[in-house]
C-alpha positions in Angstrom: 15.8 33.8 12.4 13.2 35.6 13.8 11.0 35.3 17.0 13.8 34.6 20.0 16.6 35.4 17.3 19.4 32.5 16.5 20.5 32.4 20.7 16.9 31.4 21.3 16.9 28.5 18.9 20.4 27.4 19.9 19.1 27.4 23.8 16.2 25.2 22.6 18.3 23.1 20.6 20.4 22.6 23.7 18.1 22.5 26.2 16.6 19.3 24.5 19.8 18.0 23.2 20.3 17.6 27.4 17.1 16.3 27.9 18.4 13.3 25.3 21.4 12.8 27.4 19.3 12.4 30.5 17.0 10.2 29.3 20.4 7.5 28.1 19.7 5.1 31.0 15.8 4.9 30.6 14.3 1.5 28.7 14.8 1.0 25.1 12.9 -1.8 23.1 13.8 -4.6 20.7 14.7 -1.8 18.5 17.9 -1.5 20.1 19.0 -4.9 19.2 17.5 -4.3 16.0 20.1 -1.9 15.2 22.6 -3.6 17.0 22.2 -6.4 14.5 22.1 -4.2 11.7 25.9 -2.8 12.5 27.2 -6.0 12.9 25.5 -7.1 9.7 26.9 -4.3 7.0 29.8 -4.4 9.2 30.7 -8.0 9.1 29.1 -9.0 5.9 29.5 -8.2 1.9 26.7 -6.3 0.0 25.5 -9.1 -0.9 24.5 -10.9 1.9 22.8 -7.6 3.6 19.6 -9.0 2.7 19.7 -12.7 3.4 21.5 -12.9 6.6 18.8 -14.4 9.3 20.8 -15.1 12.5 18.6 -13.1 14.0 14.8 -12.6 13.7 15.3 -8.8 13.7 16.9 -9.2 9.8 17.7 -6.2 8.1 14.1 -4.8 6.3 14.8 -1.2 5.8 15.8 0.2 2.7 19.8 0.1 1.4 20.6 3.8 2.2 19.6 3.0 6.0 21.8 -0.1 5.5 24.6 2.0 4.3 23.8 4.5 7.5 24.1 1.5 9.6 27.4 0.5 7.9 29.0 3.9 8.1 27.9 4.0 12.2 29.3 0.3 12.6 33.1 1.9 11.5 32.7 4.5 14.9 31.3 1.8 16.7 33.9 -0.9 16.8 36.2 2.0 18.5 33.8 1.7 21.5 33.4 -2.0 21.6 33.6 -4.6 19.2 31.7 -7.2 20.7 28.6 -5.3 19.6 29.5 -5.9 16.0 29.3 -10.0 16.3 26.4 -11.0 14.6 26.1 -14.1 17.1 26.1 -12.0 20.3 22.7 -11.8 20.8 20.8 -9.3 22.5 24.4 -7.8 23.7 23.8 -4.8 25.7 27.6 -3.6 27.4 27.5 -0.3 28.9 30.1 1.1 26.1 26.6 0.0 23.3 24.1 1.5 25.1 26.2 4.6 25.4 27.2 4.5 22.0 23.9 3.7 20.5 22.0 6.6 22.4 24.9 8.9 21.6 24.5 7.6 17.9 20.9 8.6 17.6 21.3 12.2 19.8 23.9 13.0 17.0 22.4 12.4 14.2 19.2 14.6 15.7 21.5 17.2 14.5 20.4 17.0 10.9 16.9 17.4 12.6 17.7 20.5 14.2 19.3 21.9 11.2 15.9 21.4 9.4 14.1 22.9 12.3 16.2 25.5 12.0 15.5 26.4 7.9 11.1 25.7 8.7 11.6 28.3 11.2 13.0 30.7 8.5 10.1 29.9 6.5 7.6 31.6 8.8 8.5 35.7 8.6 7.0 36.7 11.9 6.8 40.4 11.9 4.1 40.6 14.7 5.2 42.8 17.7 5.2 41.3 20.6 6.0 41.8 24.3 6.9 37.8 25.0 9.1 36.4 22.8 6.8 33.1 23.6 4.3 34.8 21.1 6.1 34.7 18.2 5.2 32.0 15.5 8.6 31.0 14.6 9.7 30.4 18.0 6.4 28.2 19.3 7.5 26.2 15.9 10.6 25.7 16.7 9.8 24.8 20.4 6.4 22.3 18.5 9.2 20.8 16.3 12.5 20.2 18.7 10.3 19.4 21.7 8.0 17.4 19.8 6.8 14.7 22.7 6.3 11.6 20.7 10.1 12.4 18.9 11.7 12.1 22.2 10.1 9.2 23.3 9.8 6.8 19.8 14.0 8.1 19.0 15.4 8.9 22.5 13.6 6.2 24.9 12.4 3.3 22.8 15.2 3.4 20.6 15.2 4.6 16.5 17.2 6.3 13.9 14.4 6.5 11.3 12.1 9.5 12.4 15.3 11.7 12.7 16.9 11.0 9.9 14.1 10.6 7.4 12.1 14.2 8.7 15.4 16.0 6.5 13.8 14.7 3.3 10.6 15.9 4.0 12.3 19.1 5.1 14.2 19.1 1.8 10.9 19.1 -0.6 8.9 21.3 1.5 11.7 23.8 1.3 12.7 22.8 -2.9 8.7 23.5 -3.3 7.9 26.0 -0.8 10.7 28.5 -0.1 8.2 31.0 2.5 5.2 29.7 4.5 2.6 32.6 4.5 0.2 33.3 7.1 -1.3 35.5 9.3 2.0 37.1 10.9 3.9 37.1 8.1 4.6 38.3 4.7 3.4 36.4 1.8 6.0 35.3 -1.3 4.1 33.5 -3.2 5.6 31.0 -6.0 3.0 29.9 -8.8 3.1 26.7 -9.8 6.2 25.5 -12.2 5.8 21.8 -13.9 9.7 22.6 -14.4 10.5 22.3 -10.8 8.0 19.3 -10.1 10.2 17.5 -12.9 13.2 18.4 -11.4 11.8 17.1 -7.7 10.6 13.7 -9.5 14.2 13.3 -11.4 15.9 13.8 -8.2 13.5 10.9 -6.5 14.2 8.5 -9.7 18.0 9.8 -9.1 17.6 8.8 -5.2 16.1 5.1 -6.0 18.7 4.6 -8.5 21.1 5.0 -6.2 19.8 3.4 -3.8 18.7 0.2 -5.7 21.0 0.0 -8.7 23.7 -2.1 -6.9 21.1 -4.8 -5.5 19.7 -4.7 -9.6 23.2 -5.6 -10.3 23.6 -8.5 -8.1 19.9 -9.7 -8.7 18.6 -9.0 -5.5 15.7 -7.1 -5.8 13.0 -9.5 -5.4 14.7 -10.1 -1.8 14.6 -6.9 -1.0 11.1 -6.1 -1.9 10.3 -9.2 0.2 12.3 -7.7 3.4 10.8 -4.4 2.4 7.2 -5.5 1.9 6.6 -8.5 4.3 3.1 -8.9 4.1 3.0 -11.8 6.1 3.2 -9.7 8.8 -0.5 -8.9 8.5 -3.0 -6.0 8.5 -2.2 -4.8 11.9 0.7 -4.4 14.4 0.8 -6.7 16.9 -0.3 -3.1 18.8 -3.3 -1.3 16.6 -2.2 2.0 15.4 -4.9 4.3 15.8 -6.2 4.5 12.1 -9.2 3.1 10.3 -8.5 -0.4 10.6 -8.4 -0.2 14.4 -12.1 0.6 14.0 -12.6 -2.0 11.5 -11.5 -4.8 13.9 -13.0 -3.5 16.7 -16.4 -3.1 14.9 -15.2 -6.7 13.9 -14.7 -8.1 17.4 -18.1 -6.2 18.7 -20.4 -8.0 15.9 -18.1 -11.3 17.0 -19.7 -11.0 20.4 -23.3 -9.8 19.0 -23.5 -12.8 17.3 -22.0 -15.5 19.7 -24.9 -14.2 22.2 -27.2 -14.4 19.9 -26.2 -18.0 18.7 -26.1 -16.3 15.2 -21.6 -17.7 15.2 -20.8 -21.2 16.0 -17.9 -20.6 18.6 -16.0 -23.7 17.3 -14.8 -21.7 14.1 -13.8 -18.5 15.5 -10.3 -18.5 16.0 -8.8 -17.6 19.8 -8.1 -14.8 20.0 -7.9 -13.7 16.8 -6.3 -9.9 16.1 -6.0 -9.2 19.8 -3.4 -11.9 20.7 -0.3 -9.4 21.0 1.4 -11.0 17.6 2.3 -10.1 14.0 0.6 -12.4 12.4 -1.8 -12.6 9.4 -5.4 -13.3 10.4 -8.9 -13.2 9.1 -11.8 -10.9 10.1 -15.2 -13.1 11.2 -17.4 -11.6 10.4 -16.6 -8.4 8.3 -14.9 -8.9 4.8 -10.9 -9.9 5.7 -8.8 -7.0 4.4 -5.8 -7.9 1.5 -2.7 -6.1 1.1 -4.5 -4.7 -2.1 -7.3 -3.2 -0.6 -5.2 -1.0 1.7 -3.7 -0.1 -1.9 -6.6 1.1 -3.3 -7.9 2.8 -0.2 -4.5 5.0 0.3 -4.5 5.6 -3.1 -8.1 6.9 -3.1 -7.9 8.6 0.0 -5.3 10.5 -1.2 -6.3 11.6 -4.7 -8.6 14.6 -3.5 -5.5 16.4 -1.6 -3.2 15.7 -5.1 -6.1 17.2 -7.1 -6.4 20.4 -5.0 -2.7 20.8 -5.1 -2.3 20.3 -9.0 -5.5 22.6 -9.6 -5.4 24.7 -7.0 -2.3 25.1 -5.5 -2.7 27.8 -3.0 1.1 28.5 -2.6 3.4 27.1 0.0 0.1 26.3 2.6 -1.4 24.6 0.0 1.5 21.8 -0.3 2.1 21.4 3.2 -1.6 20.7 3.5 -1.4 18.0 0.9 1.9 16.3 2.6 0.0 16.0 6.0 -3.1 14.8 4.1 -1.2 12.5 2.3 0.7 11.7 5.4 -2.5 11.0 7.5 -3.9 9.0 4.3 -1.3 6.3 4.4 -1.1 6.2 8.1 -5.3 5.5 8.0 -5.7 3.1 5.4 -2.1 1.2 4.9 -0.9 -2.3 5.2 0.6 -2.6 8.6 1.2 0.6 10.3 3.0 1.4 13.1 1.4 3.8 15.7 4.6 5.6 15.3 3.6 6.6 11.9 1.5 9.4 13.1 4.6 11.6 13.6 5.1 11.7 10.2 1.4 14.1 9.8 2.0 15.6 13.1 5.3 17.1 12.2 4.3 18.9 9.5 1.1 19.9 10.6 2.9 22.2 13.3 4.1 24.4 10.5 0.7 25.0 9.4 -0.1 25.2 13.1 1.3 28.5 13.7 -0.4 30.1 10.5 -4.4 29.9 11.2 -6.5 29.2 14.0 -8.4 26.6 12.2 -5.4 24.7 11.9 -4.4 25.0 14.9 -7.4 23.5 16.4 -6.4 20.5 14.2 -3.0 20.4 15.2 -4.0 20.1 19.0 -6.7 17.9 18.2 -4.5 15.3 16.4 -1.3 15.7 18.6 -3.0 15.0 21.6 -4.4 12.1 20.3 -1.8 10.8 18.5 1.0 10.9 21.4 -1.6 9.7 23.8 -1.5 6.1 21.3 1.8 5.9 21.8 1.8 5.5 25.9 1.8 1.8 25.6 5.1 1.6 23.7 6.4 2.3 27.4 4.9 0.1 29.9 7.5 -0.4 32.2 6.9 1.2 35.6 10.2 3.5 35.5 9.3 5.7 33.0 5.1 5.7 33.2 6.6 9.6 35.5 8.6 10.3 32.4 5.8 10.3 29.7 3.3 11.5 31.6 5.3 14.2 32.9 6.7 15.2 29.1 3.5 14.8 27.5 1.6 17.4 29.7 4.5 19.8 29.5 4.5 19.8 26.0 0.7 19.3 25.8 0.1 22.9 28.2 2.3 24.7 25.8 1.1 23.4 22.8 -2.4 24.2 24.1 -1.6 27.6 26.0 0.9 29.2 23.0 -1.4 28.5 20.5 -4.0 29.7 22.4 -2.3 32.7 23.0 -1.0 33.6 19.2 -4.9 33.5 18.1 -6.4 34.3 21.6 -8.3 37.6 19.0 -10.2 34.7 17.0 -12.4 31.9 17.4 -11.8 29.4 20.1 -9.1 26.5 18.8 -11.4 23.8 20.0 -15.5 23.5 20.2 -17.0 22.2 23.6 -17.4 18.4 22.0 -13.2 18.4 20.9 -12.6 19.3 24.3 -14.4 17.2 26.4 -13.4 14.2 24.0 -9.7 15.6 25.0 -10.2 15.7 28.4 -11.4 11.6 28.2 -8.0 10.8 28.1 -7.1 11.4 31.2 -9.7 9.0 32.6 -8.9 6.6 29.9 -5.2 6.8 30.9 -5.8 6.2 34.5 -7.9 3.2 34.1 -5.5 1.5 31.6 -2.5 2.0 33.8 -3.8 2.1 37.3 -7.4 0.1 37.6 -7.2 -2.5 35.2 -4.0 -4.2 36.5 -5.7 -4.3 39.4 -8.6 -6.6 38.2 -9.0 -10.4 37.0 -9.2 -9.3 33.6 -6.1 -8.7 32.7 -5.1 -12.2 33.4 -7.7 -12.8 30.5 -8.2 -10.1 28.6 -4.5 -8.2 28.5 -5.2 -7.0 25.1 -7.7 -4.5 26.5 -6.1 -1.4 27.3 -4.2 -1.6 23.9 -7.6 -1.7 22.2 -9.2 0.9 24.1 -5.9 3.1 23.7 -5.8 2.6 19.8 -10.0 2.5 19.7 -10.6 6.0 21.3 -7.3 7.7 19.9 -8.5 6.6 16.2 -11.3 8.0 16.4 -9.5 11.6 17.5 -7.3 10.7 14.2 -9.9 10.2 11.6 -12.0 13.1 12.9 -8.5 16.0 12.6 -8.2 14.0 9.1 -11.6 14.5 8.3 -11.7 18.0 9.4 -8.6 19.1 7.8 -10.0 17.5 4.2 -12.8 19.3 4.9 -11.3 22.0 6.0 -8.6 22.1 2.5 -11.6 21.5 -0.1 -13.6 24.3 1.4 -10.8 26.5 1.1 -10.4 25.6 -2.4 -14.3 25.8 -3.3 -14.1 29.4 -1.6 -11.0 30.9 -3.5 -12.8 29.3 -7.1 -16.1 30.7 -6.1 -14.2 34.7 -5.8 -12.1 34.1 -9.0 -15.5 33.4 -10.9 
């Protein structure tokens, strides 16, 4: 590996493997009994009773490979204490779970490094240079293993999911793409083969075999389309995700008040607090067409079909996919059923391997990190750790800005005056959601309002980097047409 060599990258990979250790003892969130459920579930329970078992409200709704990781864990855990495998203890947090549960997730963030590890081989970094801190492969690795929103979503709040399931996007980019070209580095380019895209959808059909055949078997796959698909949960989390629907409700709740001021509403049909309650629930819009499950459908899928097209007509190499995955990425996150603010790792992940390639996408990159770990602040609200995220998100937020900066500091500037002073609204945005507004009567009446004006202002950040990077990709692919003609 290049750019700090392997003892750099194993330094890194320490360095923040001890970070996870220190942060063991901070809050978690219901996830934790989430999972805690789920090992005594597969543990205690046949196959075929995964999927029905309700005890609890947190029921198992992830798909039957995650069950089976669940089950395989519950075998190690019952060594530290069995209690935590009783599917009636409830909300059981002994000192020997939380340490095994945080050591559980830490562990398995070794699969993450390991993919780290292969993207940073990806990026041939041949530039000379005097800090090893200027050398692509070794900001990526820092962009990737340091990533802010990882450490709090998997190592504070609690979750299995985002390190586990970043190895099979790892896995395509590297079956598809075996060398990331760019600026730096050399350039090994593979045309397009239909023989290995058939290969990569039988080993997908393969996957969903597997995973699904036994549930076929025992004619249980309507129940788990129902766990896996609860659409009774409604359009949004009970906390927006910054995406296009935030903006729909909130253009939604602004034309409410319009038009209850201008007598244009009777207030006896408008429902209290309708989307800004703080549940998952279904509701309806009141004056904006309600959204179905089947217009986010058609949305993602058409929001999506321009990046697919580029990438079947134009493929443009290894950048040219990895383009595609975040727009697809960023696609879903926008315009699907239910999202979870947490989502947004799965765009901003990738997007920091095209990040250290060209200054265009690197102004992207800061534009929709930023943004995108900012919406996550709420997750931790308890006073403890409001230091902690703060204090890792401007670390990681000063290098991301500074060693990007620095590997293009020849070209244009990453971000135009009206990006940055957008940027630089979070901080007062931040201060008045955690530091004026408890302070005030509102809050007693209105405690929705810092989640709205957190998931408001970040989505707009988060359509504008998607927008720019379409933009940005179709451009690209207009240009190249235009010099082969």
């Amino acid at each position: 590996m290049a750019a700090g060599g392997p003892s750099g990258f194993r330094a890194l990979a320490l360095g923040v493997s001890f970070l996870k250790c220190l942060l063991i003892p901070a809050y978690y969130s219901t996830d934790f009994e989430v999972h805690r459920n789920w090992l005594a579930i597969t543990h205690n329970l046949p196959l075929s009773q995964w999927y029905y078992e309700a005890t609890s409200e947190w029921t198992l709704d992830y798909p039957p490979f995650f069950a089976w990781f669940e089950y395989a864990l519950s075998h190690v855990a019952k060594y530290f204490d069995p209690k935590m495998l009783v599917i009636e203890n409830l909300n059981y947090t002994s000192r020997a779970t939380v340490f095994f549960q945080r050591f559980s997730v830490i562990f398995t963030d070794i699969l993450f490094i390991y993919a780290v590890r292969e993207c940073c081989r990806c990026v041939n970094g041949k530039r000379a240079a005097k800090d090893i801190l200027e050398k692509p492969t070794f900001i990526l690795a820092v962009l990737l293993l340091w990533n802010f929103g990882l450490l709090i979503v998997d190592h504070i709040l609690f979750r299995y999911s985002l390190s586990v399931q970043r190895l099979s996007v790892w896995a395509d980019a590297s079956f598809c793409c075996p060398t990331v070209s760019g600026k730096y580095g050399s350039v090994k380019w593979r045309s397009f083969s239909l023989l290995h895209v058939t290969l990569l959808g039988l080993i997908v059909c393969l996957v969903s075999a597997l995973s699904l055949g036994p549930f076929i078997v025992l004619g249980q796959l309507p129940q788990i389309i129902s766990r896996l698909f609860p659409f009774k949960r409604g359009l949004c989390h009970a906390y927006w995700a910054p995406n296009f629907w935030a903006l729909y409700n909130a253009m939604d709740k602004a034309l409410t008040i319009f038009g209850l001021k201008c007598n244009f509403l009777d207030p006896t049909k408008i429902p209290k607090a309708s989307m800004t309650g703080g549940l998952v629930q279904e509701f309806q819009h009141t004056v904006l067409p309600s959204v179905t499950p089947l217009v986010t459908l058609i949305c993602t899928f058409v929001s999506i079909l321009p990046s697919v097209f580029c990438l079947w007509f134009k493929p443009q190499g290894p950048r040219g996919f990895l383009q595609c995955l975040v727009l697809c990425a960023l696609s879903s996150f926008m315009f699907g059923w239910h999202v979870h603010e947490k989502a947004i790792l799965l765009a901003i992940l990738p997007l920091s391997l095209l990040s250290v390639q060209r200054a265009k996408d690197a102004g992207i990159y800061l534009i929709l990190t930023t943004t995108g770990h900012f919406s996550l602040f709420p997750l931790l609200f308890t006073p403890p750790e409001l230091p902690i995220k703060i204090l890792l998100m401007l670390l990681f937020t000063v290098y991301s800005f500074s060693s990007l900066k620095s590997l293009f500091r020849r070209e244009r500037p990453l971000l135009n005056w009206l990006e940055t002073i957008y940027l630089i609204q979070l901080v007062p945005l931040e201060i008045f959601c955690e530091m004026i507004f408890p302070l005030t009567p509102w809050k007693r009446h209105f405690p929705f309002v810092p989640l709205l004006l957190t998931s408001v202002y970040c989505a707009l950040g988060v359509t504008y980097a998607w927008l720019k990077l379409y933009v940005s990709v179709l451009t690209e692919r207009i240009s190249v047409r235009q010099k082969a003609e």
